[in-house]
Structure formats: structure tokens, C-alpha cells
Phi, psi and omega in degrees: 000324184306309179296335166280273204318315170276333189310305192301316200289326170320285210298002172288298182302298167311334171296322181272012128307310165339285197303299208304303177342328200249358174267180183341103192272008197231168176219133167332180188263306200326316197292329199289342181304312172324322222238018182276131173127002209225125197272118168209168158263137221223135163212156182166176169267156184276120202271335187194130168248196171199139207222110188256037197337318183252027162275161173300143154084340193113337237282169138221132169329014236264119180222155216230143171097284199244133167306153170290142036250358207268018170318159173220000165177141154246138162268118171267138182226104161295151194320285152344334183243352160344276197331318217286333173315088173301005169223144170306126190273029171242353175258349176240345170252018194285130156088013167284154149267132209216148165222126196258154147232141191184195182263128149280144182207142196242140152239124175047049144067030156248147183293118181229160182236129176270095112007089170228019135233101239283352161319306219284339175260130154241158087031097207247152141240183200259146187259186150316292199282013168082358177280154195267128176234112163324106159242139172314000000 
């Protein structure tokens, strides 16, 4: 009986790591104000960017679903992690549907995600039916 019973239990286990894995892997920018503090993937289009070149730091922007000022989530890219970009990313992702993963985190109570590697956005396209699939 031992011998059938652990193998099954193993495989119980393993499954039920599994599984969570395999529900809704993305969460809207609306959605992310829920999730701060949380390694999540954020998807949506980028409505508006910005390249702040002479600010401290660099930054640039991308927020996605509503433009600033009226934002609901932003991806932020320091200056410093700009090179790893091969195209400038307020110019290659503007009007894309994109998806970043990263720690959500809130400024002046809007939700961001920090970029510092160009792994973390990918590129979505749309099925027939409007549902969203991430692909590299």
C-alpha cells in the first residue's frame, strides 16, 4: 500500500504547485493598485510615454491604459538601464500592447512597476475573441 500511496502523494503535490500556476497569469494596470507589494505581471497599451532626459535620474515612462496625467499605472526605466534597450522604449512601445513583470510598487498613490531589464516587457497580440496572450 506505501508504495502506491507515496508516489500518489508526490504527484498531489506536485500538482497542486501546478495548478495556481496555470490560472490568470496577468493582471490589468486598473487592477494593479490591488497588488502593491507584489511580483505580478501588469498588461495593457501603453497610452503615453515620456523620456525625462534632464530630470534627476533619467527616467522614462510608459503608462499604460490612460495617459499621464490622468495615469493608472506606470512603468518606470532609469536612466542607467536605458543602453540595455535596443530601440528607445518611449518610442517603441508607444500605442503597443505590452506587458511588464516586476514588484508593484506605488508613487503618489499610482501603481509602478521599475524596469531595469528589457526581459521584463514583452509584446502581446489579441486572439479573435479580444482575449490577451503575452508572447516573447
Amino acid at each position: 500500500m506505501r508504495k502506491i500511496f507515496y508516489p500518489l502523494f508526490i504527484f498531489i503535490v506536485i500538482i497542486c504547485f501546478i495548478v495556481p500556476s496555470y490560472s490568470k497569469k496577468y493582471i490589468t494596470p486598473a487592477e494593479a493598485i490591488n497588488y502593491i507589494g507584489q511580483e505580478m505581471t501588469v498588461c495593457g497599451v501603453v497610452a503615453s510615454t515620456k523620456y525625462a532626459s534632464f530630470s534627476k535620474g533619467q527616467p522614462t515612462f510608459l503608462n499604460l491604459d490612460k495617459p499621464y496625467p490622468n495615469q493608472i499605472f506606470t512603468i518606470v526605466i532609469w536612466g542607467e538601464d536605458r543602453v540595455k534597450f535596443d530601440k528607445p522604449p518611449e518610442t517603441y512601445y508607444k500605442g503597443k500592447r505590452i506587458c511588464v513583470h516586476g514588484l508593484i510598487s506605488s508613487y503618489r498613490d499610482i501603481p509602478q512597476i521599475v524596469v531595469s531589464d528589457p526581459s521584463q516587457i514583452t509584446l502581446m497580440k489579441w486572439d479573435l475573441e479580444d482575449k490577451i496572450f503575452p508572447f516573447s
